[in-house]
C-alpha positions as CSV (number, residue, x, y, z in Angstrom):
1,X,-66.5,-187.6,91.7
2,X,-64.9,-184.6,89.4
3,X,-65.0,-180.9,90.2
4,X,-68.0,-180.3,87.6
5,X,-70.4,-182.7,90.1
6,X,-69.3,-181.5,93.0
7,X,-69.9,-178.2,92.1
8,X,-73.4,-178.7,90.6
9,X,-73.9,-180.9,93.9
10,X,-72.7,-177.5,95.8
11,X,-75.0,-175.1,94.0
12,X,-78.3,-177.3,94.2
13,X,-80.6,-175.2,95.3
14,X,-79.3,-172.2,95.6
15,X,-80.6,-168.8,94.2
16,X,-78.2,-168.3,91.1
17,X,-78.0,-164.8,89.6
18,X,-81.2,-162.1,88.5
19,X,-81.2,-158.7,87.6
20,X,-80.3,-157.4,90.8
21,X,-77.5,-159.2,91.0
22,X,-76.1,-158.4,87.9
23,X,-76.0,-154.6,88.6
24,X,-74.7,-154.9,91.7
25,X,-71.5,-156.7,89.7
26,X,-71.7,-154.1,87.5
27,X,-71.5,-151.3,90.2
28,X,-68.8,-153.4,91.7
29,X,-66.6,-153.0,88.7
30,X,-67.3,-149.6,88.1
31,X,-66.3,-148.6,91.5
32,X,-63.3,-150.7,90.9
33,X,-62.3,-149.3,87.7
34,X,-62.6,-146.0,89.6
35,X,-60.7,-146.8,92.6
36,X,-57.6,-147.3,90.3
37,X,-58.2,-143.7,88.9
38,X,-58.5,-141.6,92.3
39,X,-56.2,-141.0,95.3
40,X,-56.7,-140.8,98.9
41,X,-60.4,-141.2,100.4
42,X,-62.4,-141.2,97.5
43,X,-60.2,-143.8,96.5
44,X,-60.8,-146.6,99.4
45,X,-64.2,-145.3,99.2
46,X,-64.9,-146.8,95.9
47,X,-62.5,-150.1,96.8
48,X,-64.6,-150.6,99.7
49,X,-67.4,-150.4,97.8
50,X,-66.6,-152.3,95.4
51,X,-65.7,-155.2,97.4
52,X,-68.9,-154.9,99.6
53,X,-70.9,-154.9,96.2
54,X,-68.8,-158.3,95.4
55,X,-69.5,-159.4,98.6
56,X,-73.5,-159.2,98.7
57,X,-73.5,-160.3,95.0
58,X,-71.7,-163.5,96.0
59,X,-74.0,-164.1,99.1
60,X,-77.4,-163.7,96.7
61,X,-76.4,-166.1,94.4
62,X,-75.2,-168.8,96.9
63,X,-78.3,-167.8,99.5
64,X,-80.9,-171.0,99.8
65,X,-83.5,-168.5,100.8
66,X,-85.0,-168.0,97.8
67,X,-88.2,-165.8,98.9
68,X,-85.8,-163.1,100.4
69,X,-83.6,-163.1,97.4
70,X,-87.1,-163.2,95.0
71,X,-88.4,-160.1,97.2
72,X,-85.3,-158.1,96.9
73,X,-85.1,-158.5,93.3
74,X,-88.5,-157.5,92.5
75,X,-88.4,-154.6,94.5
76,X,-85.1,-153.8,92.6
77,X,-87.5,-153.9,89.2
78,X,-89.8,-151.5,90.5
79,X,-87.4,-149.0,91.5
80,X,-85.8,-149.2,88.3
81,X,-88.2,-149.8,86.0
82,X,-88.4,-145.8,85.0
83,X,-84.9,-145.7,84.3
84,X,-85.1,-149.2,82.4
85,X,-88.1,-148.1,80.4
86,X,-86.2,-145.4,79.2
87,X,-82.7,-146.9,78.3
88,X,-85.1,-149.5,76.3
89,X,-87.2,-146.5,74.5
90,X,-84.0,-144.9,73.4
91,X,-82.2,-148.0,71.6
92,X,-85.5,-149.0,70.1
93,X,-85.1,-144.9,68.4
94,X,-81.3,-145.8,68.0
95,X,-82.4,-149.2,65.8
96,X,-85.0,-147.5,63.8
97,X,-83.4,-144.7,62.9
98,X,-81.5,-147.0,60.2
99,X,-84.8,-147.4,58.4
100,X,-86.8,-144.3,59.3
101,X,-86.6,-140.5,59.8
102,X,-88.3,-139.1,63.1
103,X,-90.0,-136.0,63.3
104,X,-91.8,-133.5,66.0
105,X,-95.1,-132.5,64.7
106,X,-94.5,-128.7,65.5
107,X,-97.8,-127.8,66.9
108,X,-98.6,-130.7,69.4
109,X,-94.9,-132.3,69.6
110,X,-96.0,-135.7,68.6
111,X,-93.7,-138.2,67.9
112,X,-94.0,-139.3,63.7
113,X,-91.7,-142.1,62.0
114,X,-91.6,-141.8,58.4
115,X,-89.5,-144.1,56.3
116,X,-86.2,-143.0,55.1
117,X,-85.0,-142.3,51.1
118,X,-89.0,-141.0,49.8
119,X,-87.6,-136.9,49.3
120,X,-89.5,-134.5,50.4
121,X,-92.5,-135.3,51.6
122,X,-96.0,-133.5,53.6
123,X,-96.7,-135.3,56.4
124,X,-99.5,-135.0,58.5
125,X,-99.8,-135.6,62.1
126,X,-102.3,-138.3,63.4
127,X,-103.0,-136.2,66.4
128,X,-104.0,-132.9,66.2
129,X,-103.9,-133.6,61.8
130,X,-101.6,-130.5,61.5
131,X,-99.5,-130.6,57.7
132,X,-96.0,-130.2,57.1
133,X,-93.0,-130.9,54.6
134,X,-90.1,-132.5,55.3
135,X,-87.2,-134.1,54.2
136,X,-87.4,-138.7,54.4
């Protein structure tokens, strides 16, 4: 039996990785990259971290209790999902903004989209129906 079988024999069963998982890596790292930039306390505050945040990372994705692990991650998602919602929201604007301009209607702040390269233009807002010229 080769290494590949007996490590897909070994990690039968167990958890594997998920969201939560994958930030605590990535707060691992950061805290590691940041240990090798400070001195004294703050320093073997973040290596200590870091390694803790290795630590519990390693123990979710080999842990055969896969109810624990399945509770901790959800409530991981609904803690974050504000923040989540929000990094999501801005690279949707980021990818449109290739294709379309984006505008505040200046009496109600509504958000318009109106496709890029047209000139000037009046636009007028589906909210409060308010017109105004600007630039596509």
């Amino acid at each position: 039996m080769g290494i590949k079988e007996r490590f897909m024999r070994f990690m039968q069963g167990r958890y594997g990785t998920d969201a939560f998982s994958r930030s605590l890596l990535g707060m691992a790292m950061v805290c590691l990259v940041c240990s090798m930039f400070t001195r004294g306390v703050p320093r073997a505050l973040f290596y200590w971290g870091s390694l803790l945040g290795l630590v519990y990372c390693y123990f979710r994705m080999f842990s055969r209790n896969h109810i624990k692990r399945y509770e901790e991650n959800r409530r991981f998602l609904t803690q974050t999902a504000g923040i989540r919602r929000f990094f999501a929201r801005q690279k949707s604007l980021m990818t449109q903004r290739r294709t379309h301009r984006i505008y505040s209607c200046p009496s109600c702040r509504q958000k318009i989209r109106v496709p890029k390269g047209h000139g000037r233009i009046e636009i007028s807002c589906p909210k409060c129906h308010t017109r105004f010229i600007k630039r596509s």
